[in-house]
Structures are given as structure tokens and as C-alpha cells.
N, C-alpha and C positions, 0 to 999 in steps of 0.2 A: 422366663415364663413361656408356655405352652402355645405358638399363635393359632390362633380359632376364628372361625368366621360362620354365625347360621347363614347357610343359602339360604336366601329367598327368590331366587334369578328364577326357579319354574312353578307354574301353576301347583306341583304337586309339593315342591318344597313350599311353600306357601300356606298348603294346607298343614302342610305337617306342625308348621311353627307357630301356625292356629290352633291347631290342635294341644301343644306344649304350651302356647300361655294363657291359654284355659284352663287348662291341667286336664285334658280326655285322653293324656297318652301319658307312658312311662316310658316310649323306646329311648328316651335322650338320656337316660337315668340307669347311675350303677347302683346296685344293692350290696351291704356289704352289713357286719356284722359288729357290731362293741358290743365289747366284754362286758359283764354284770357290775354294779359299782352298789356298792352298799349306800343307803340314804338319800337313793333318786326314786320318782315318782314310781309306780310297775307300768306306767305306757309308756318311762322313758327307757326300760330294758328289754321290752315287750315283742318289741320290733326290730325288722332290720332297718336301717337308714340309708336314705337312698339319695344321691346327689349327680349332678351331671357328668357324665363320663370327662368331659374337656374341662373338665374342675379340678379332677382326682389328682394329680399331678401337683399342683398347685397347693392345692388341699394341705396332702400329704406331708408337702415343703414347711408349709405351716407350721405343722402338728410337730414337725420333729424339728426344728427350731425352738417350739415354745417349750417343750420339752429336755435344749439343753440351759433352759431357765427356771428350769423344774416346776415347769406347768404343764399339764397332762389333757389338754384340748381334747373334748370330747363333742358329740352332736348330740344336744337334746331333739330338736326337730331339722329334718332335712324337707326332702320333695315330700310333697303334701296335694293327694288327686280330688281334681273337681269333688265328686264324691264323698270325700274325706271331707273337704271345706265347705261341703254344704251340710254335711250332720253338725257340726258347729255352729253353722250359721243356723240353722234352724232349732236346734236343742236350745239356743239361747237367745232369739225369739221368741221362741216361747215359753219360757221361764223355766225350763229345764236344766239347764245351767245359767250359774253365774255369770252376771256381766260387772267388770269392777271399774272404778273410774280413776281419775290422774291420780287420786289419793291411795288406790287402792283398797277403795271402799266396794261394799257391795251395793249396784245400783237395784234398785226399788222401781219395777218396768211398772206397775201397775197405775199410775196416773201417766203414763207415757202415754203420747200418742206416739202412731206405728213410725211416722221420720224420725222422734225423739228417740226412738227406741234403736233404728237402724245408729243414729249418729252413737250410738250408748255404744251401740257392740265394737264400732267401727275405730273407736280408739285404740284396741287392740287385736281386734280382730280381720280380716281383711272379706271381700266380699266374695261367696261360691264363683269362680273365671276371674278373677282377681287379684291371687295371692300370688305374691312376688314368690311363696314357695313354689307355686307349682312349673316352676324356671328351670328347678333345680337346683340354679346356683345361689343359691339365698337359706343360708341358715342361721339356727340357734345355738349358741353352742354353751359353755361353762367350762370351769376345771375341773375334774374329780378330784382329783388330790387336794383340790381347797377347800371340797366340802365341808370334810372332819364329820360333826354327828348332823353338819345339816342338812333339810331334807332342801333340795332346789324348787325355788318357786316360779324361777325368771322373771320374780320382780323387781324395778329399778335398784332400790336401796341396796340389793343383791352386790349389784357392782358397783354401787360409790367406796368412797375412801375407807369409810369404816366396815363395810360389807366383806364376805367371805370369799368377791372374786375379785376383788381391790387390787392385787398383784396380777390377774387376769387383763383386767379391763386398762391399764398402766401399759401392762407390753404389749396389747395391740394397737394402742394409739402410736406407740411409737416402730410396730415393725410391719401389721398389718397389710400397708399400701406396699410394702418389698415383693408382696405375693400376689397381689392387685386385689386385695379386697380391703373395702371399704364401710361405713356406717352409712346404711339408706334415710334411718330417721336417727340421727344424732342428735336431735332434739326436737322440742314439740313444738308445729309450728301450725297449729290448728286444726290439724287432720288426727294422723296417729302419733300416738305418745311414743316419747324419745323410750326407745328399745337397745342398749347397752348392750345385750346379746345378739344382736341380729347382724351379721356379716352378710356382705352380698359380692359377689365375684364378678368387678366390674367390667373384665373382656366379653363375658356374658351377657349380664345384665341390663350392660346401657344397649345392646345391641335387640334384647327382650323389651325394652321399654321404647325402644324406637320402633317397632314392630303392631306395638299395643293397638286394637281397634277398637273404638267404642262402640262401633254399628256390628261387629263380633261378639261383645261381650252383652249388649243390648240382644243378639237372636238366642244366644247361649241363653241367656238367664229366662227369655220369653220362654223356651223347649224344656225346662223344667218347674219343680215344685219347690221352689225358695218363697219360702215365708218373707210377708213382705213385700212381694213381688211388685204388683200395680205400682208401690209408693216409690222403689226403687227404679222402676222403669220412668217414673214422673219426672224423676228428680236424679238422673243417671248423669248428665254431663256436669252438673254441679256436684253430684257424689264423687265422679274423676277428678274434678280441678282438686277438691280439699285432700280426697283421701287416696287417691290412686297414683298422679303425677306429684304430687306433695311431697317430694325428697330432698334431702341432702345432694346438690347438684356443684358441690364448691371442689369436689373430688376430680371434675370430670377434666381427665387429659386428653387430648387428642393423640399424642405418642403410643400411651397403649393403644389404642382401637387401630393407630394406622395399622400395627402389625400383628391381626388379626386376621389370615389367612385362610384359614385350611376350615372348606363347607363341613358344618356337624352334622351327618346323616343319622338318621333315626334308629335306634335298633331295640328290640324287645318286645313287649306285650301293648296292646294297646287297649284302654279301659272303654267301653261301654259307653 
């Protein structure tokens, strides 16, 4: 495995790694291209997908592994910019899009009050400077090859036993952690709903989650237009404890991080 380390040792690496776990930058982030797959959604071909360059490696190890199990690992959703996670968060606030619940039902905002509403999205969705996407190292993935004619929804039932990514979700439990990723919400534990597709690249990630500020994502969220806002501001460090720090933490090895070496310096565009 690749050793990696975010500096944070100078005021300016500091900024930068602020700036990445808010999602106002993409220099940490490779873009790269999958191929067209008959019977996925058109925003999952739409795009290019973008993950953290000290991922790719690892990634990649993955993908061609699973593949001599004849599974064809693809990325539904990779890095995902502030920006991005806030048309979400506000299209579905406001009743512009759907918000579903454990059941995968469609929730009903209109007797909600505005916290009921926030907790509604928050099952599944994460909050604009909040998404473990915008790390990088945190994505969605599926099979292609196991779709057949179906169209992918990334919903649970997807990857249980009877589901069409059952041979997917099977050989990451058992080979996933060889590449050092792991399940952030492997199950619901009152915040967000257990996510079966969601890998997160733990040399990365716990090193993004140790970093996390709440007095950063508290000025982030004041300097813009998220709907919502006052009640999340109100109610921000109890919105962290349930839905923000609320993971799967039984992963955590001290062996990988010790050899975690080499500062991730920033490179590319930076968002607005």
C-alpha cells in the first residue's frame, strides 16, 4: 500500500486541507474517465470521476483483483465539490427532490418542521462542507457486469444476498481491508443509514476525519446560501456527534497510519 501523509505541519498546508474537507478545492483530486455501461443512471456516465490522487494506486489494485473474480468494480459517485453538495442539499429542502427514508420510502417534508426535515435528508445525504465525498477518498461503487437489465439505484436491498451486487458486496467483506478500505457506515447506528456501497480509503480518511473542524464548517456554512441554515447552525454540534463523526470506527488500525509518510501536496483547480 502507497504510504501517505496530509501535511498539516504549515499554516498554508492547513489551509489547503481546510479547503479539501469542505470540498472548495479539487487539487487533491485525479479525474479520469469510465466507460459507458448500458442500464446506469445518465449522471452516472455523464461525468468524469474524480478520486484522490494517493488513492489511485490502491484503487486501481482493487479493481483488478475484483476483476480476476469476475467482478468489474466501477465508481458511481467519487469527489463530490462543496458546490455539488449543496444543489443537493437545497433541491431537497426544498422539495425539489426526493428525500427517502430507512425504508426507502418517499418522505412527505410538508408537515416537517425545518430540523425534521434536515434529520429527513441526513440519512442519506451528508451536509454542504461535510461529505466525506469531498476527501476524495470516499466513494460509491457497484458492478457493471452484475447489473444485467438492471438499472442501479444504490439502494440497500441492491447488495444483500438476494440483490444483483450479492457477489460484489461478498468479496469486499472479505478482500477490501488488503487495500485499506473499509465500510464508514456498515450499519445504521442513528445517524446515516448503513450504505453497502460506500468504501472510504482509510490511510486517507481517518487522517481527513482527524483534521475535521467544526468552528470551519460552522464559518463555511454561515458564508453561504444552504437552506436551512439558522436551524443547522443551532443545532451543529449535535448534527456532528449523530451524523458527521457517527462511523464504523471497529476498522481503525494504528499499523496502517503509522506508515503513512509522504505530505499530499495539492495540485489542480481550485473551486470558488
Amino acid at each position: 500500500m502507497t504510504p501517505i501523509m496530509v501535511d498539516t505541519r504549515t499554516n498554508t498546508a492547513n489551509d489547503d486541507i481546510s479547503a479539501q474537507l469542505l470540498g472548495l478545492t479539487d487539487q487533491h483530486i485525479h479525474y479520469f474517465d469510465q466507460a459507458h455501461e448500458q442500464n446506469q443512471k445518465a449522471s452516472v456516465n455523464s461525468k468524469k470521476i474524480g478520486i484522490h490522487h494517493f488513492m489511485l494506486n490502491d484503487f486501481q489494485a482493487l479493481v483488478k483483483s475484483a476483476a480476476l473474480a469476475d467482478i468489474e468494480i466501477k465508481i458511481a459517485s467519487g469527489f463530490r465539490s462543496f458546490e455539488r453538495q449543496l444543489h443537493i442539499w437545497n433541491n431537497k429542502f426544498t422539495g425539489k427532490s426526493a428525500i427517502s427514508n430507512i425504508k426507502g420510502e418517499q418522505v412527505d417534508i410538508t408537515p416537517l418542521n425545518d430540523f425534521e426535515i434536515i434529520e429527513a435528508i441526513m440519512l442519506y445525504s451528508a451536509l454542504p462542507g461535510a461529505s466525506r465525498h469531498h476527501w476524495g477518498c470516499d466513494i460509491d461503487i457497484y458492478a457493471a457486469n452484475l447489473l444485467n437489465k438492471h438499472s442501479l439505484q444504490l439502494e440497500p436491498w441492491e447488495y444483500e444476498s438476494s440483490g444483483p451486487m450479492a457477489k460484489l458486496s461478498t468479496w469486499l467483506s472479505e478482500n477490501a481491508t488488503e487495500f485499506g478500505f473499509y465500510f464508514p457506515y456498515d450499519q445504521y447506528r442513528g445517524g446515516i443509514a448503513a450504505e453497502p456501497w460506500h468504501l472510504s480509503y482509510a490511510p486517507l480518511a481517518e487522517q481527513y476525519q482527524s483534521a475535521f473542524s467544526l468552528d470551519s464548517l460552522k464559518q463555511c456554512l454561515s458564508n453561504n446560501d444552504v437552506a436551512g441554515k439558522s436551524v443547522i447552525l443551532e443545532n451543529l454540534s449535535a448534527i456532528a456527534k449523530r451524523f458527521i463523526n457517527n462511523i464504523n470506527r471497529d476498522h481503525f488500525n494504528s499499523n496502517k497510519a503509522d506508515y503513512c509518510h509522504t505530505p499530499a501536496k495539492p495540485r489542480g483547480k481550485t473551486y470558488e
